[in-house]
C-alpha positions in Angstrom: -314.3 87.5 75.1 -312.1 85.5 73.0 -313.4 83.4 70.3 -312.7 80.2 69.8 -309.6 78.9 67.4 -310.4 77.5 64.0 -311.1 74.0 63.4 -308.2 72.6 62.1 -309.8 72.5 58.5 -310.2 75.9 58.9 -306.7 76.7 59.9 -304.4 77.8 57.6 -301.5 75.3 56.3 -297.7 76.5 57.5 -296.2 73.7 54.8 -297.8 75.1 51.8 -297.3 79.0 52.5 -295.8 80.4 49.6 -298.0 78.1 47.6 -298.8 80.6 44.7 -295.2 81.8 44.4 -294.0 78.0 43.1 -293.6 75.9 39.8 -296.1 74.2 38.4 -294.1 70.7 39.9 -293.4 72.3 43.2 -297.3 72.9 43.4 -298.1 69.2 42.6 -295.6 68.0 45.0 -297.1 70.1 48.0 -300.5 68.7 47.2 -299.1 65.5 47.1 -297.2 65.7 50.4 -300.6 67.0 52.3 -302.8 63.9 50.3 -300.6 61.1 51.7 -301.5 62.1 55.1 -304.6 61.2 54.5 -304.8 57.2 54.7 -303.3 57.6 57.8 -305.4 59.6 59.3 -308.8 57.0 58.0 -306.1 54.3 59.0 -306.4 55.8 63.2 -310.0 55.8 62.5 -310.6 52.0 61.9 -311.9 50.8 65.3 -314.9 53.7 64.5 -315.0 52.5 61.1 -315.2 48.9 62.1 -318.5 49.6 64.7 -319.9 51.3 62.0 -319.6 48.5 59.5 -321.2 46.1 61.7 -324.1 48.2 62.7 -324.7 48.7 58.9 -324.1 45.0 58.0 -326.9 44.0 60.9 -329.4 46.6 59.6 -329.3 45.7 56.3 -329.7 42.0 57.7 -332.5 43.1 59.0 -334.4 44.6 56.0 -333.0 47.9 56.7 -331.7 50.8 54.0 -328.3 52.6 54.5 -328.8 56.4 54.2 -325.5 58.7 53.5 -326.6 62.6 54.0 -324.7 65.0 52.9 -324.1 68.8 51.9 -322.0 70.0 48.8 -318.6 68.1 48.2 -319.5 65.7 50.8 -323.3 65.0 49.1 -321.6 64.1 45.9 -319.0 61.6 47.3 -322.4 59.8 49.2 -324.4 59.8 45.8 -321.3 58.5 43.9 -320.9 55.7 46.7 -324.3 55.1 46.7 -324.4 54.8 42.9 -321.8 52.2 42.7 -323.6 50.0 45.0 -326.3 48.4 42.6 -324.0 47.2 39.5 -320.7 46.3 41.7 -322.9 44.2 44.3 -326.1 43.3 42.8 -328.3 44.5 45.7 -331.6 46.9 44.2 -331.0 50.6 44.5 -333.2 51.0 47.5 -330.8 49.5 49.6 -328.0 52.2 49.6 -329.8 56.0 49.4 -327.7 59.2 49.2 -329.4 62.6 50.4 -327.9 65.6 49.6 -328.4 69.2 50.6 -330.2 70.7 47.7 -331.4 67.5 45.9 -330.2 66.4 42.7 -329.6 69.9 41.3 -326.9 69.7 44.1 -324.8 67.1 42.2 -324.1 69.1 39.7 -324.5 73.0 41.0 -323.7 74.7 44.3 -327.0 75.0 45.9 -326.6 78.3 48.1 -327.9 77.9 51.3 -329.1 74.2 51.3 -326.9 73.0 53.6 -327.9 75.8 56.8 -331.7 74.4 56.7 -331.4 71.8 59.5 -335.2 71.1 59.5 -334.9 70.1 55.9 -332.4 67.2 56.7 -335.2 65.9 58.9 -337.9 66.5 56.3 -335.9 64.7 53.3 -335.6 61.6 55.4 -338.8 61.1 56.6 -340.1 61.8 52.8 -337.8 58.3 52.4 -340.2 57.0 55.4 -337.0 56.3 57.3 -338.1 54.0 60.1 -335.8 52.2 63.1 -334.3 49.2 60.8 -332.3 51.7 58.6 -328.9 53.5 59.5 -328.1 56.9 58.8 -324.6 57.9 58.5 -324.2 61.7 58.6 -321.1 63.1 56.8 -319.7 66.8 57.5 -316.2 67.6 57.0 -316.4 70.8 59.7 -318.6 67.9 61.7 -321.3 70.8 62.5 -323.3 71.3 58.5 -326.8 71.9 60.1 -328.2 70.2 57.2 -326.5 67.1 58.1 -327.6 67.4 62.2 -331.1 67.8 61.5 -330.6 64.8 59.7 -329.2 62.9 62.5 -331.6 64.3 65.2 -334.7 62.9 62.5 -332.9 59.8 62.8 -332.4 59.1 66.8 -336.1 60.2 66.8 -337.3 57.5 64.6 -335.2 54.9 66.4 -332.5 54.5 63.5 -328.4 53.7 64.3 -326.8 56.9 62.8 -323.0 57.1 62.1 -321.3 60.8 62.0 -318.4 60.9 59.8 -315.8 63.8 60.2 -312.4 65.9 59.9 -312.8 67.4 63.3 -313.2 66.0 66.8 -315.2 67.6 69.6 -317.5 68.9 67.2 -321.7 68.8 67.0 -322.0 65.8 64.8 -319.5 63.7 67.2 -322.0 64.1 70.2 -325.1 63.7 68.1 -323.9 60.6 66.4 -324.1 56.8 67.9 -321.2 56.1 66.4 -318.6 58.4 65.5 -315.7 58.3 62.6 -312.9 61.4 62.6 -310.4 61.0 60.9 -308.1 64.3 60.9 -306.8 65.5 57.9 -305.5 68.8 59.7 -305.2 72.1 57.7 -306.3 71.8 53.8 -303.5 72.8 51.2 -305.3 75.8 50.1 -306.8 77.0 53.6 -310.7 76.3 54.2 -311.0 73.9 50.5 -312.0 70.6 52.5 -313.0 69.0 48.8 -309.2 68.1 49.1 -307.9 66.6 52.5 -310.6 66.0 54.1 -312.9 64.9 51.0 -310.5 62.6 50.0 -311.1 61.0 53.2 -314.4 61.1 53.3 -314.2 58.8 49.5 -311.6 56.4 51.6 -314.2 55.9 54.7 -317.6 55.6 52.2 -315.2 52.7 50.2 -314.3 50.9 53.6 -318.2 51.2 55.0 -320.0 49.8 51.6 -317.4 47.4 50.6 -317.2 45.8 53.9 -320.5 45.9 55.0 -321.0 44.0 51.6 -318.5 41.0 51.7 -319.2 40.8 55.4 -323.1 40.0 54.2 -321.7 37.6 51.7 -322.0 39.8 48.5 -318.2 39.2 47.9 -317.1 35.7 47.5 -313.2 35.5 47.9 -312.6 38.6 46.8 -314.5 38.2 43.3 -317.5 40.4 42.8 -319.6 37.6 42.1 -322.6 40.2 42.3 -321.3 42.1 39.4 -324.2 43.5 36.7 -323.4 42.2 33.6 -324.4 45.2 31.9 -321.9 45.4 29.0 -319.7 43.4 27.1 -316.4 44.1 29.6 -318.8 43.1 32.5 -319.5 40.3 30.7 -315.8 39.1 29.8 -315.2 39.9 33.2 -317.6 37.6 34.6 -317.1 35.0 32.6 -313.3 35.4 34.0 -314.8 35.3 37.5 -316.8 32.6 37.4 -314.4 30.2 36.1 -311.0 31.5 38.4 -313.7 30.8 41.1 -315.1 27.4 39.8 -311.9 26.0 38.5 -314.7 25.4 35.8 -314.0 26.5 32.2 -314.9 29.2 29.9 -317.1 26.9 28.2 -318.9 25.8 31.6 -319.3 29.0 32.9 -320.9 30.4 30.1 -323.6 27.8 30.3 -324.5 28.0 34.0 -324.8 31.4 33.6 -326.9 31.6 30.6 -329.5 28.9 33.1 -329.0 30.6 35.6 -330.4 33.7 34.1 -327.5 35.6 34.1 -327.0 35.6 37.7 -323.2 35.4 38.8 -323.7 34.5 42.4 -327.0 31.5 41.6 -324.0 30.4 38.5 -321.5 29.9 40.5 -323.5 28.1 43.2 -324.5 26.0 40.2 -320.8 25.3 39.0 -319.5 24.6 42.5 -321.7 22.1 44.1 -323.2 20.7 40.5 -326.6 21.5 41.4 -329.6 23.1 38.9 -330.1 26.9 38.8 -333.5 26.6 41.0 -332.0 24.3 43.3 -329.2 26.7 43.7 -331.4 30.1 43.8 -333.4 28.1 46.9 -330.3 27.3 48.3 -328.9 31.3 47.8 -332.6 32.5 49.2 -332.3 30.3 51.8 -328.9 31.9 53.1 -330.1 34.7 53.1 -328.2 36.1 50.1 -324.7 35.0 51.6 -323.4 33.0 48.1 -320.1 31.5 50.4 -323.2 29.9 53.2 -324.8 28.7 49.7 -322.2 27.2 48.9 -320.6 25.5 51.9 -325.0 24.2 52.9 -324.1 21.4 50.2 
């Protein structure tokens, strides 16, 4: 019986045979040539993309946690997008979770075997009491890392939305997933290495689902990070600059509402654009539910 052909991840490149025989420029250039496929291959994904920020946006609404699980290259782009979360839109570290094959050796280390144990993916979840209010999104460049799948099957058990993200179609985690995001990358420039094509795809799709599931849950006002931790002096300059390019207020001002407003940019600017006091404009922040743009436009 014939086996089945490669999935195209797995296949191997025609346009970069040769690939070792080159100049050092020659080799850039082929690498470069296969990476600006990639955006539009994310780009035929949107409509996916778009369901999938939504669904997140609603749980998190809700009181729910977003969950990115992972194995190997595609682990460590979850914990780094989970990471960046916290100090870029002030929400508390709970709220975006990474899970990777492994644990946190994996971040640094290949973890042999990690990502074959599909009970585990089930068993690190429900350690994180993962109940039906929280989204799991499920990313697997082959689309079938059993790691990630138990994951996912955890998940549907416990009621949860759970988002497969991909390089492959037709594959496991696109029929186990409630919503599914492929976005083809084809054949890798070095045949099998999907920490290229389709891991730089996998960054692009992580960017789109945290960045827009924040502004569409009012953590973005504009497009200023107005939930920005001012955890240094540059994050401080910078907010500063924010807060009075948003205002029209000036330096002056906006260093003052934020010092009273305890050093909150989204309560400050509240503060600076409807002239009230800090607690009126924390009750007024609380009662929109953390949207600063529905704080705002209440007055």
């Amino acid at each position: 019986m014939a086996k089945n052909p490669p999935r195209a991840t797995e296949q191997r490149n025609p346009r970069t045979r040769g690939l070792d025989t080159k100049s050092t420029m020659d080799i850039l250039r082929a690498i470069h040539q296969e990476d600006a496929t990639v955006a539009r291959a994310v780009a035929r994904a949107i409509p996916a993309i778009t369901r999938a920020v939504d669904a997140i946006a609603k749980s998190l609404q809700s009181g729910g946690r977003l969950f990115y699980v992972g194995a190997g290259t595609s682990g460590r782009l979850a914990a780094l997008d989970a990471a960046e979360i916290p100090p870029t839109f002030g929400t508390p570290a709970r709220i975006v979770q990474a899970v990777i094959a492994g644990g946190r050796r994996a971040l640094t280390h290949a973890v042999e075997g990690a990502e074959d144990d599909r009970a585990q993916g089930g068993r690190d979840l429900a350690a994180r009491r993962l109940n039906r209010n929280d989204i799991v999104v499920g990313i697997t460049a082959s689309g079938s890392t059993p790691y990630v799948l138990g994951a996912l099957e955890f998940a549907r058990r416990c009621g949860a939305t759970t988002v497969g993200v991909t390089a492959n179609p037709r594959t496991p985690i696109v029929h186990l997933a409630g919503i599914s995001i492929v976005a083809e990358t084809g054949p890798e420039t070095i045949t099998g290495s999907t920490r290229m094509k389709a891991g730089t795809a996998q960054k692009l799709v992580l960017n789109m689902l945290s960045t827009a599931a924040m502004v569409r849950m009012g953590r973005v006002y504009d497009n200023w990070m107005i939930g920005v931790a001012l955890t240094n002096r540059k994050l401080q300059a910078r907010g500063l600059r924010i807060l009075a390019e948003a205002s029209g207020a000036t330096i002056a001002e906006a260093t003052l509402a934020l010092r009273q407003s305890g050093r909150n940019m989204g309560i400050a600017l509240i503060m600076l654009k409807s002239g009230t006091t800090a607690r009126e404009a924390q009750r007024r922040l609380r009662n929109a539910g953390g949207n600063v743009r529905k704080a705002i436009e209440a007055t």
